[in-house]
N, C-alpha and C positions, 0 to 999 in steps of 0.2 A: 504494500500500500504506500505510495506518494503522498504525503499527508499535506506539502507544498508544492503545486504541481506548475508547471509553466504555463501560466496562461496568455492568451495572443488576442489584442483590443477587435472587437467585430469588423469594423474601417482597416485592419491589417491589409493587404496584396495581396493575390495570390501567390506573387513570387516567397515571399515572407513565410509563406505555408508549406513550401516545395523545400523551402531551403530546410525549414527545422526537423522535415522526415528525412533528409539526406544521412542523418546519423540513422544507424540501426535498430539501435536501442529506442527508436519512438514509437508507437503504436495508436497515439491519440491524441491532439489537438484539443484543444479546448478553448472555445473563442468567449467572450465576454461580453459585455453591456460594461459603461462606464461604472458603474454602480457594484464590478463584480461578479452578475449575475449572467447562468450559463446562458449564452442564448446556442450553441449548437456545439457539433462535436464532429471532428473530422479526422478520419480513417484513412491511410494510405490508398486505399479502394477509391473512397470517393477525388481523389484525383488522377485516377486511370481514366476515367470518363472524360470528353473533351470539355472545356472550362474556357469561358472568354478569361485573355489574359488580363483585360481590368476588372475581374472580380475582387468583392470583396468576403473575409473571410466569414463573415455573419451569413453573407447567401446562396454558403454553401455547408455541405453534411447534412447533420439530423441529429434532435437530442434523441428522436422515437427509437427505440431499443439499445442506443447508446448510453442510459442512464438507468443510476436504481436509486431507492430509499435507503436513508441511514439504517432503517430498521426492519428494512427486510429480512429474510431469514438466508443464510448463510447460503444453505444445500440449496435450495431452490434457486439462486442468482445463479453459482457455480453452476448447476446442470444449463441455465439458461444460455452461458457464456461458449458452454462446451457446444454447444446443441447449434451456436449461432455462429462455431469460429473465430469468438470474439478472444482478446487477449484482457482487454481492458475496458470497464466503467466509468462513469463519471455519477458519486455519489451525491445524491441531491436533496434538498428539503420537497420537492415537490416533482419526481418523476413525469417525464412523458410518457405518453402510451406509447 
C-alpha cells in the first residue's frame, strides 16, 4: 500500500502522463481536482488507445472499477482485482460504480 501516492493536477498533458508510466514500477495515475479530490484514474491500457495529443489528464481513464472503499472487505477487493487484471486501487471515501 502507497499511503502517499503521486498525484498529477486534472489540467496535467498528456505528454506529462506518458512520461510518469515510462518507469516500470507505475501501474496507476491518479489525477486530481485542485481540492485533492480523485477525479479519474489512469492505467497504462488507457493510453494504448489513440489520445488527441492536447488532452488533458482529467479527460481521460475512469474512476468506475479503478477504485474501492476504505472499508471494504479485504477478500472480496482482492478476488475483484485478480478477476479484472488489475495490479492496483485507488482507495476512496466515496467509490465509483
Amino acid at each position: 500500500m502507497i499511503r502517499f501516492p503521486k498525484t498529477h493536477n486534472a489540467r496535467s498533458r498528456l505528454a506529462e502522463i506518458v512520461a510518469f508510466f515510462a518507469d516500470d514500477h507505475v501501474h496507476l495515475a491518479l489525477i486530481v481536482d485542485p481540492d485533492g479530490l480523485l477525479v479519474t484514474t489512469i492505467e497504462r491500457l488507457d493510453l494504448a488507445v489513440p489520445v488527441n495529443g492536447c488532452a488533458r489528464a482529467g479527460e481521460l481513464g475512469t474512476r468506475a472499477g479503478g477504485t474501492a472503499g476504505p472499508t471494504g472487505p479485504l477478500g472480496v477487493t482482492t478476488v475483484a482485482l485478480l478477476r479484472a487484471r488489475r495490479r492496483r486501487l485507488a482507495i476512496v471515501t466515496s467509490p465509483a460504480d
